[in-house]
C-alpha positions as CSV (number, residue, x, y, z in Angstrom):
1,X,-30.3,41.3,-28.3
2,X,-27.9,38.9,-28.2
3,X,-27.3,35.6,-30.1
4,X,-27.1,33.0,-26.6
5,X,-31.2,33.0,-27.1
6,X,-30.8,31.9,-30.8
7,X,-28.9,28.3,-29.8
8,X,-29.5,25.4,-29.7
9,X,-29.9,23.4,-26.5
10,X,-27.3,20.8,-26.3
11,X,-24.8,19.4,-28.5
12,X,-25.9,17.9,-32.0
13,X,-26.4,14.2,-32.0
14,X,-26.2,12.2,-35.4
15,X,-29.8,11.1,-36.7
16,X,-29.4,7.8,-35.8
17,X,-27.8,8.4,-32.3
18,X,-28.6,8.7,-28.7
19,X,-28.5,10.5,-26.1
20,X,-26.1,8.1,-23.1
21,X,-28.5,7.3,-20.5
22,X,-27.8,7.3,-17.0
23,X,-27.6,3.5,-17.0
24,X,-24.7,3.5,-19.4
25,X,-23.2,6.8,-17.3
26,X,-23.5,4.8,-13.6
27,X,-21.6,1.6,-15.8
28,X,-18.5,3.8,-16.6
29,X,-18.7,5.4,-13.0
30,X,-18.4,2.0,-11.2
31,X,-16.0,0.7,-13.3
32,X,-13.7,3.7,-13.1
33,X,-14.5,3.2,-9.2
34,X,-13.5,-0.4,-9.5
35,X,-10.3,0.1,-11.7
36,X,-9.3,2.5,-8.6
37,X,-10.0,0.7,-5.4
38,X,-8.0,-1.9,-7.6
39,X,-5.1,-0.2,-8.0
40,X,-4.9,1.4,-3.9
41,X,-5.4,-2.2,-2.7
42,X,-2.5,-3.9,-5.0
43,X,0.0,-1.1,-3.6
44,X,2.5,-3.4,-1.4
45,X,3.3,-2.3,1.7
46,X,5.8,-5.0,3.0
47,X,9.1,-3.5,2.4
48,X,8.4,0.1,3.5
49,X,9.4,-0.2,7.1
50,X,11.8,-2.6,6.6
51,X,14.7,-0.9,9.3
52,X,12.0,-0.5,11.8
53,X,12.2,-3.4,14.7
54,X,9.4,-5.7,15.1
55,X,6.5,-4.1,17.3
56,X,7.5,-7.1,20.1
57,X,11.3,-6.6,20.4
58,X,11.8,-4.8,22.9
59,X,9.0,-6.2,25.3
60,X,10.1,-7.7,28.2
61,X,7.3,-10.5,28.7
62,X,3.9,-10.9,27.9
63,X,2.4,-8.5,30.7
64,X,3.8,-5.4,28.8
65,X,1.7,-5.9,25.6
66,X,-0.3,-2.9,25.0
67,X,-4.1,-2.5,27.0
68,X,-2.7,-4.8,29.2
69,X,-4.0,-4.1,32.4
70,X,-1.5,-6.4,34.6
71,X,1.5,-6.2,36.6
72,X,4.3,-7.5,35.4
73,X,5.2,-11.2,36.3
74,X,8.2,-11.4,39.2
75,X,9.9,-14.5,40.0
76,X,9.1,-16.4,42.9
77,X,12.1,-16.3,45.5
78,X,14.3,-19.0,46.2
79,X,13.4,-21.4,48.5
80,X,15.0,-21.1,52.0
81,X,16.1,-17.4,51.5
């Protein structure tokens, strides 16, 4: 035989301690949780694409936004021409 049959189940607790309950485990979970989404939503992203031009510089006029469905806007011809 071997000697895993002989041990005890667990590790030994003081006498006057307890077990954690899962109430106390889910606690730690969602704070750790917490402490994270905390930290990926404070990461500043302002300054990353800072050489990049702005999305609207090089449209034309207001028809060229994207999902925009109309024809661009010609001017009307001169009168008498």
């Amino acid at each position: 035989m071997n000697d895993i049959a002989d041990r005890d189940a667990g590790p030994a607790l003081a006498p006057n301690e307890r077990p954690m309950g899962t109430g106390k485990r889910w606690a730690i979970l969602l704070g750790f949780a917490a402490l994270v989404m905390g930290a990926a939503l404070s990461v500043d992203h302002k300054n990353d694409a800072r050489d990049a031009p702005p999305p609207n510089a090089a449209a034309p006029g207001p028809a060229s936004t994207p999902g925009s469905a109309a024809a661009p806007v010609t001017p009307a011809p001169p009168p008498g021409g």
